[in-house]
N, C-alpha and C positions, 0 to 999 in steps of 0.2 A: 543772314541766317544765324551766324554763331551769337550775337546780336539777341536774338531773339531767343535760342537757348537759355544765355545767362539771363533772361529775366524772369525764363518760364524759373529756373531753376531758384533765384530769389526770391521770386513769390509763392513756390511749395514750400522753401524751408529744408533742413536738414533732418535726417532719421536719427537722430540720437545719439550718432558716433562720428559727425562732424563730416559723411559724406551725404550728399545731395539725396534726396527722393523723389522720384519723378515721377508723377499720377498718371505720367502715361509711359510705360515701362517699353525701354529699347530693347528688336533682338539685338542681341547681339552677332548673329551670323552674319545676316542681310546688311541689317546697318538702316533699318526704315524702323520710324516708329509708328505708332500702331494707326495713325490717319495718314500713313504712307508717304508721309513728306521724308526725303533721302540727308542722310546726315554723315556728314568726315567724323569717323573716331578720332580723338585724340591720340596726338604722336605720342605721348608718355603715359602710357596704356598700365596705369596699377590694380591690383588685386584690387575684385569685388568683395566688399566688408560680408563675406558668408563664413560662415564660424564650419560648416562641412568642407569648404575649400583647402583640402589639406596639399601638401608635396606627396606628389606619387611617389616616391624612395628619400631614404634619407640620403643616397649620393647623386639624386640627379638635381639639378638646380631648376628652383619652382618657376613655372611656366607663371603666366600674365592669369589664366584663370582654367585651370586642369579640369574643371567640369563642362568646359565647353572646347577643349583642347583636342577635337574630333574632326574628320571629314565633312563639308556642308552638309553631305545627303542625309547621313546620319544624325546629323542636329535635327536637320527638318522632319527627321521619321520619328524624333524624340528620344534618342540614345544620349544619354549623359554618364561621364566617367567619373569614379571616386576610387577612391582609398580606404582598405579594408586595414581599420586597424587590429581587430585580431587577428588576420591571417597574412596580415602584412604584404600586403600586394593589392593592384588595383581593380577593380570589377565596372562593371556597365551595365547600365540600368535604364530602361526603356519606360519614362512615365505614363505613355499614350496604350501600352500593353502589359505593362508591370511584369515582365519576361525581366530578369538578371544573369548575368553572364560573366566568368572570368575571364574571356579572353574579347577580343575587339569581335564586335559581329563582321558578316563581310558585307560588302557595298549592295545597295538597294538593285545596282545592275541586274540582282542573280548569279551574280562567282560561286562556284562549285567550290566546297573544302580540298583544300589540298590533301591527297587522299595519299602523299607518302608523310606527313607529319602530322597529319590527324584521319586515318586511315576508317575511322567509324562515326563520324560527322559529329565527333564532339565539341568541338566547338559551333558548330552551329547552330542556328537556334531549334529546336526541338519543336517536333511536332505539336501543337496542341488536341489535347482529348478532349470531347465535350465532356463536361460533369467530370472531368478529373482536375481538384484545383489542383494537386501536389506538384505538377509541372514547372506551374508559374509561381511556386510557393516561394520568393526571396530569404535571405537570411539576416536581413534587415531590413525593416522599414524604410525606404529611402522616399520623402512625398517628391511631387512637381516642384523644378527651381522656380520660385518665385522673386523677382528684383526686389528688393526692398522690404523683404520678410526673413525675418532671422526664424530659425529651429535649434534645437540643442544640437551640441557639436556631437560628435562620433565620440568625445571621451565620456561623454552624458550616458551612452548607450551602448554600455557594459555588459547592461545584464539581459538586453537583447530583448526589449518587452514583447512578449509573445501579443500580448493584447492589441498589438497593430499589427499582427499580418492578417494576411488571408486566413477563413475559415479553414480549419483540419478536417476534412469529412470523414474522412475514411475511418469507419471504427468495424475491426472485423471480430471486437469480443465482446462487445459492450453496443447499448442502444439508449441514449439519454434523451429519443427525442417521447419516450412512452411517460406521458403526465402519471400525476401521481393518485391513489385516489384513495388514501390512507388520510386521516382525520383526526383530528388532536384537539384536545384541550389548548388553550396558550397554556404557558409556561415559562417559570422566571430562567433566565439563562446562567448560567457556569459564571464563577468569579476564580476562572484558573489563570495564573499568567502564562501571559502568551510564548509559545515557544523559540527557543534561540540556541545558533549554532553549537556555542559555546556550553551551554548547560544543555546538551545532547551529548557533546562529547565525554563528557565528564560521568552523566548518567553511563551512555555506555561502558566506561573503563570502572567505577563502581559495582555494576552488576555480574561485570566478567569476572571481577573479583570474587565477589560473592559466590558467582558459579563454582567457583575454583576452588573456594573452601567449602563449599560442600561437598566436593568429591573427595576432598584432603580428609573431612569429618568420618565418610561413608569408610573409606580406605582404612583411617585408625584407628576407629574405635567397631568397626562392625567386620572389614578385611574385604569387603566388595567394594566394586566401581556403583558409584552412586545410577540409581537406574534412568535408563534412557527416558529423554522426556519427560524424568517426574519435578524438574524442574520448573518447565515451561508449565506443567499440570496442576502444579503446586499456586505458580501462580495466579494462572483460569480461578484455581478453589478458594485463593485467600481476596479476590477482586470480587467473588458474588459477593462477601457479607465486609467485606472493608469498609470502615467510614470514613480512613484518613483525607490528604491533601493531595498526594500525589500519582497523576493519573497510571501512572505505571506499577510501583510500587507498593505492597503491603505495610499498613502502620499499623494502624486500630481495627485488631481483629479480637472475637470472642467468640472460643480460647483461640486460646497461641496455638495447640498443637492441631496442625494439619493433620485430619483425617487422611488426606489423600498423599501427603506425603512420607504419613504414617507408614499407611499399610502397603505403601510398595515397597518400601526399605524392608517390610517384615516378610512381605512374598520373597527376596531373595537374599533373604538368614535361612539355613548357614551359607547357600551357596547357591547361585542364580540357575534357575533349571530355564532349559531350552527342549521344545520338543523335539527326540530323537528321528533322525532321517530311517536310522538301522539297528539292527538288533545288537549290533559291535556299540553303536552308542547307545545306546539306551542301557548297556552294562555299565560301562564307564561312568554314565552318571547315576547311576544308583549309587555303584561306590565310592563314587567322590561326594556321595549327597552322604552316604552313612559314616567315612571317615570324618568331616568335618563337623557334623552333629555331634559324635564321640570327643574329639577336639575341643567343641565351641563347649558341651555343659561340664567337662573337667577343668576348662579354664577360667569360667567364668562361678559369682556365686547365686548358685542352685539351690533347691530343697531337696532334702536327702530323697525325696521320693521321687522326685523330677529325674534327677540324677540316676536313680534305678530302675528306670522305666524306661530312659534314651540306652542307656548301655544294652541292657537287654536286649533290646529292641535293634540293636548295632550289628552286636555279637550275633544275634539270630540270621542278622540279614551278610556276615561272612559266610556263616555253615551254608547257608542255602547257594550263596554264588560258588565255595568251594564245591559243593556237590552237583551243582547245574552249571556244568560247562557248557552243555547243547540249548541252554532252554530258548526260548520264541522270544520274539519281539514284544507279541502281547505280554508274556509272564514276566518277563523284566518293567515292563510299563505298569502291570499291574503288581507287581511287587515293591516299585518307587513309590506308588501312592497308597499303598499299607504303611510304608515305613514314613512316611510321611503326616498321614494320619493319626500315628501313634508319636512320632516325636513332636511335630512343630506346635501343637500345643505347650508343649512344655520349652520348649527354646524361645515360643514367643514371650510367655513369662520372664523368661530369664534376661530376655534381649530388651523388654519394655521399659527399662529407665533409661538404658543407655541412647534408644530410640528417640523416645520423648527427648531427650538433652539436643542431637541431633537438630529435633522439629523447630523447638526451641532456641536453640540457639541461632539459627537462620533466620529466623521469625526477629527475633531483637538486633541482630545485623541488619537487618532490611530495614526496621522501625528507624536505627540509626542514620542510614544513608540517607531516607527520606528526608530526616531534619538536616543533615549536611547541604542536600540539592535545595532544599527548601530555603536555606541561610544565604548560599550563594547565588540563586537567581532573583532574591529579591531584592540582594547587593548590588547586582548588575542593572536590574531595573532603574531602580530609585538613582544610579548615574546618568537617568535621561531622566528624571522627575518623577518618574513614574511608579506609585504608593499602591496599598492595598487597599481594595473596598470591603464593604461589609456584604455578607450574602443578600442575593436581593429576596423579598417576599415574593410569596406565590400569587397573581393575582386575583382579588376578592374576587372580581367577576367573571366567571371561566366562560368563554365566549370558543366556538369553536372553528377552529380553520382548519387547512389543509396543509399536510406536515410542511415545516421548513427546516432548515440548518440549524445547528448550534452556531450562536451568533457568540462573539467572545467579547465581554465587557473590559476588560482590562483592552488598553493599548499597546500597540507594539512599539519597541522603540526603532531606529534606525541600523535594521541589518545589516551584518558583513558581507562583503563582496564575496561570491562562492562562484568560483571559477567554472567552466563548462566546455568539453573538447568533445566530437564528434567523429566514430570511427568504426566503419564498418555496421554500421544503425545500431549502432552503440553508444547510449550520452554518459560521459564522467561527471560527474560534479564533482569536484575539490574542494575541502575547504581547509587549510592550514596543509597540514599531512595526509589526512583524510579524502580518501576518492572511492563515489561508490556509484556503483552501475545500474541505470535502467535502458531497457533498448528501446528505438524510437517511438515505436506504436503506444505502448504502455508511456511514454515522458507525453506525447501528442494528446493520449489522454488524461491527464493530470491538468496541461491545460486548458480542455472545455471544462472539464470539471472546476476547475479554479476559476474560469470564465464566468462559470452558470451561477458559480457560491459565494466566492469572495466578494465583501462588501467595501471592506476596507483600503483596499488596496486598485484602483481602475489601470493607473500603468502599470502594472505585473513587476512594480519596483523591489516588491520581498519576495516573486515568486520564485527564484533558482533557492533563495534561501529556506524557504518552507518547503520545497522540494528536497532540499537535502536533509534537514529535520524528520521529515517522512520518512524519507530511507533510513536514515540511520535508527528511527527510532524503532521499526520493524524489522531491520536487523540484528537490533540486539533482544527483540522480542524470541529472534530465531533459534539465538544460540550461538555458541562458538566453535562447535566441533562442523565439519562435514555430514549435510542434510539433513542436524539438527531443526526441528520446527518445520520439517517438509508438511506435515498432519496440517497444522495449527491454520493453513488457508486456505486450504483445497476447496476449490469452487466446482460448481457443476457444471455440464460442459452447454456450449451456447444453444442446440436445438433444443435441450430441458427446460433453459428459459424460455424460449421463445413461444414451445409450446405451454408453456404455465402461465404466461403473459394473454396468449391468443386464446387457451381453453377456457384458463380456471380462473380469469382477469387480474392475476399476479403484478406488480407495481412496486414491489418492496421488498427486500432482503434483509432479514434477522441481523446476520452476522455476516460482514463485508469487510471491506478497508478499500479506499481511493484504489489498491493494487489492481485488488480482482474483482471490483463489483462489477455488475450487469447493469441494471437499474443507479439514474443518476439519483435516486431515493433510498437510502439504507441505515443501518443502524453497525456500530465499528466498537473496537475496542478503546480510541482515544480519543476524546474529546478534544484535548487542544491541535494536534497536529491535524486531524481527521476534516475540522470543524469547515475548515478555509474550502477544501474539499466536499462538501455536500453532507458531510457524518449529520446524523440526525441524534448523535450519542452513545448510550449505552441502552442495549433492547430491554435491559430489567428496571431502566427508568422511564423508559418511554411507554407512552398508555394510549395507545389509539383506540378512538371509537366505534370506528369503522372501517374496514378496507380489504385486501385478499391479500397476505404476506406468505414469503416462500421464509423456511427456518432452515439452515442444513451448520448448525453448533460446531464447535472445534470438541473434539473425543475428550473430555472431561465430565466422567459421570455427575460430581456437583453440580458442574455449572447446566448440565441439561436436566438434570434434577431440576434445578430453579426456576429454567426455562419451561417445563411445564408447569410448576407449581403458576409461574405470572401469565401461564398463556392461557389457561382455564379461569384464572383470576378477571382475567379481562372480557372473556366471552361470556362471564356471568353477568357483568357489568353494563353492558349494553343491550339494547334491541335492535339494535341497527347490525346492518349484513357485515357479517366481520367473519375473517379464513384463515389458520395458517396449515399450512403445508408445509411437515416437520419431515427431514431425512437424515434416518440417522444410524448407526453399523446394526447390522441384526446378530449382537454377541448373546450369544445362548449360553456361555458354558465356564461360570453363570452368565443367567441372563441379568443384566444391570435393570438398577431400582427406576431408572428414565423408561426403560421401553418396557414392562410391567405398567409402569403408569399409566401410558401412554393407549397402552393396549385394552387398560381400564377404564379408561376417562371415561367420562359421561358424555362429554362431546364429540369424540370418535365416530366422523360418518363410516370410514372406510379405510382398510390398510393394505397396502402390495407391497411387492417384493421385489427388487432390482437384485437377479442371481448374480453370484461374485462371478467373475472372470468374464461377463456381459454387461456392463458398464461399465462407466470413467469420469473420472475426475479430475479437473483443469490442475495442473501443479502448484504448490504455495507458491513456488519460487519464480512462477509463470512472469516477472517482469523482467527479467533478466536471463533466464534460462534457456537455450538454446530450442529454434522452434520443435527439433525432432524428438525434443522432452516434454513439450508443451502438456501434454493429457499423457493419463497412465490408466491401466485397467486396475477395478476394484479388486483385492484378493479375497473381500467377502462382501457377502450380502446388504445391501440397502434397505430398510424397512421406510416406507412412505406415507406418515400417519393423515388425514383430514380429519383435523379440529374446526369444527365448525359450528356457531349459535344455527338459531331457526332460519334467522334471515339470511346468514350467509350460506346454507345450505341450499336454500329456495333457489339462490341468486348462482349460484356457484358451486354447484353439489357433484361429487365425481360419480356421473353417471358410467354405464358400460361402456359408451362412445368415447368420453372423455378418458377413463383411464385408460383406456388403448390406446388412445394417443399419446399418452404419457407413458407407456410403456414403451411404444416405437419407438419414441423421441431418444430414450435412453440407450440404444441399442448401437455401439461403435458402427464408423460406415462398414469396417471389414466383415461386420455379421449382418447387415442389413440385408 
């Protein structure tokens, strides 16, 4: 018999690493090979050449073969042992059920958990649900041992390729199984380069810079805290008309001076007003608004007539508070906005160079950084070969499909390891110093979406690293104070979709980002990080022919200025059934130049109102934020415009049926 081994074994040949292969693979429990002829293991029994075969600890001395170092029953039921090396200890993994386990299962007998050392049957194996995969979800890919077939070792699978586990099902904010039925021209793709750890980090420690000098600029030269959010505002305003390089920052704008940056600096010269709770405040800030006016045009240079019109106007408004010690809440309110009307014209005069310097000077900081980031990420490129192309042409023959991704011309190079810890459905990603949080649900979806989109990449080798690119890059979109950039993502809450999806045939979201969209179809702020993720780009480049889109903008009167000016652009342009369904604040006081428009369009079938403190809005920070923060209520009113050509009116038109459902949908469960 042994005889007849060594010649079966002479005549296969060896596998490549100088041990034997045998075209009919022995168990190794039994000891029969697979025509059930019975065979003696050898006495000097060496490790099987498997590159997964590691030492269960570094103090216990390695067994003959630790993946078959098990009870027979449990061989036979398909339980095989390995060695976790991120969590350094060993697991059990069952290839006949793909069920894994830290601790040993117990015998096929049916042995009850010992219920004084695992008191709630965890160790044992868990019930299965139907249609729930997350049970059996592993946290590594482990295939069937196969004799005589190598796989990458455990040091290979670092970064844990999501792309080999079980499907994630479970999505309770998002629905990526609804197609799309939005329609596009082709179109040449982006020549951005692709994004990297390293020039994330760098971007963000530049912009926080930036941030910081501008509140240093507001502080010395005007004596206010630079205004909330006009930062992030600033940037919305200077991305609609920008032509430069860099998808985040402003380069090539005309002009330089931000309107929108302008004129919030100039709302809180001399001194930032806040609407008064009480008639005690609303004193105090009249007279903190009248001493500071007095103040700002004696120290600053005025025209003599400017200059005697604010004092006047000062001095009037002592005598009246010396003599109206009792007056009302109203009379103080409306005597802030006399004194107001009569000076800030002339302060605004006074304060407009200094302002402009301000706009200006941010404005060529920014220009500057951009060529900085721009210098060093294609430094870092070009150390993996990798050069710039020229923009591609648009193509002559515009042929039409159904939308797709931003697809990225330039290649990636070889990513850095970005570390990833799990705690309390909490994931860190690390990368150097840098650790930033999303919790499970939100990371689970990141990878269908990176499933559905990514072409580039099929073992999810760059994915922990584009995942952290992501965060960080919306991170530093946020701000650096505390719930700065809350506004900037607020999403609508899931039954609003669902019923815009089911009534009005909705498919498509304006303004998204991989965090909080609905729809696996949307249009984002950044093209390169977004892309890998399903982004279809930026909405004021995208030109669909036909389809039903939901708009709900970030609060930047420009940029939803723009947003109509392209979204009546595009329903002229077509015959075909094309919708947007625009939601956006109903501010009356003023009313802004967007919902005047909006209100005028030609296209307007229909507009309703979502009352404030009776709807809600999903949190920007909803990937990470604690679930009892998740949705918050509006403190005002929704305006709900339909934009719609002939055919998509025909097709999609918000009858009385249909906006009742849209109004119900909106309604928190607590008022339902």
């Amino acid at each position: 018999m042994k005889m007849e081994l060594q010649s079966k074994v002479s005549q296969n040949g060896d596998n490549g690493n100088g041990s034997p292969q045998l075209k009919k693979p022995i168990d190794p429990v039994a000891g029969l090979s697979k025509d059930g002829i019975t065979m003696t293991p050898p006495i000097d029994h060496s490790p099987l050449p498997r590159q997964d075969s590691l030492p269960l600890s570094p103090q216990q001395p390695m067994s003959p073969d630790p993946v078959h170092d098990l009870p027979e029953e449990l061989l036979l039921a398909g339980w095989r042992k390995f060695w976790s090396k991120r969590e350094q200890r060993p697991y059990f993994f069952n290839k006949n059920t793909n069920e894994s386990l830290w601790d040993q299962p117990p015998p096929i007998g049916g042995q009850q958990p010992d219920l004084l050392s695992d008191p709630l049957g965890i160790g044992s194996v868990p019930p299965q649900v139907a249609g729930d995969v997350r049970l059996s979800r592993p946290s590594i890919e482990i295939p069937p041992a196969q004799v005589g077939e190598k796989r990458r070792a455990s040091a290979e699978m670092g970064q844990l390729s999501p792309s080999k586990r079980p499907a994630f099902a479970y999505s309770p904010f998002w629905n990526f199984d609804i197609p799309s039925n939005a329609v596009i021209y082709e179109r040449a793709p982006p020549v951005l380069p692709p994004p990297h750890p390293d020039i994330e980090n760098l971007r963000a420690q530049m912009i926080a810079r930036l941030r910081t000098h501008y509140q240093e600029l507001c502080q010395a030269r005007e004596g206010i805290h630079a205004p909330t959010e006009s930062f992030n505002r600033w940037l919305l305003e200077r991305k609609v008309m920008d032509k430069g390089s860099d998808p985040f920052l402003p380069s090539v704008c005309s002009p330089e001076i931000s309107q929108s940056m302008y004129r919030e600096i100039m709302n809180d010269i001399p001194v930032k007003l806040i609407k008064p709770k009480y008639s005690g405040d609303a004193k105090k800030q009249l007279f903190k608004y009248a001493e500071s006016a007095k103040k700002m045009i004696e120290t600053r240079s005025a025209s003599s007539e400017s200059r005697k019109i604010v004092k006047w106007n000062v001095e009037d408004t002592f005598t009246w508070l010396r003599k109206q010690q009792n007056a009302s809440y109203e009379d103080f309110l409306e005597r802030l906005a006399h004194l107001k009307r009569q000076c800030q014209p002339h302060l605004t005069e006074t304060a407009k160079g200094s302002v402009e310097g301000i706009c200006s000077k941010i404005f060529n900081m920014s220009a500057d950084t951009v060529k900085t980031l721009h210098e060093k990420h294609w430094q870092l490129l070009k150390e993996s070969n990798i050069t710039p192309v020229p923009p591609f042409p648009e193509p002559t023959h515009k042929r039409k499909v159904v939308c797709y991704p931003i697809q990225m011309v330039i290649p990636c190079p070889r990513m850095p390891l970005v570390e990833m810890q799990t705690e309390n459905e909490v994931h860190s990603l690390k990368y150097k110093t840098e650790a930033l949080r999303i919790n499970s649900s939100h990371f689970h979806k990141l990878e269908q979406l990176y499933r559905l989109n990514c072409r580039d990449d099929p073992r999810f080798d760059q994915f922990l690293a584009r995942v952290w690119c992501l965060l960080r890059r919306y991170q530093t979109l946020f701000g650096i104070h505390a719930s700065e950039g809350f506004g900037l993502q607020g999403a609508l809450p899931v039954p609003v979709f669902e019923c815009l999806n089911r009534v009005f045939g909705v498919s498509f979201e304006c303004f998204a980002s991989p965090l909080n969209c609905y729809f696996r179809q949307y249009c984002s702020a950044f093209e390169d990080t977004d892309s890998y993720f399903g982004s279809r780009g930026s909405i004021l480049k995208f030109h669909p022919v036909s389809g039903s889109f939901e708009a709900n903008p970030p609060f930047c009167e420009e940029l939803m200025e723009a947003m109509v000016d392209h979204f009546e652009g595009l329903l002229g342009d077509t015959q075909e059934p094309l919708s947007f369904i625009v939601f956006i604040p109903e501010w009356r006081d003023p009313p802004t130049e967007a919902l005047m428009r909006l209100e005028s369009s030609r296209f307007k079938r229909k507009q309703v109102i979502f009352p404030p403190y009776e709807h809600e809005y999903r949190s920007g920070f909803q990937h990470f934020c604690p679930k009892t923060e998740m949705s918050s209520k509006s403190l005002h009113g929704t305006m709900v415009v339909f934009l719609q050509n002939n055919a998509g009116f025909a097709k999609w038109g918000p009858t009385p049926e249909r906006v009742k459902e849209l109004l119900l949908s909106s309604k928190p469960r607590d008022t339902v």
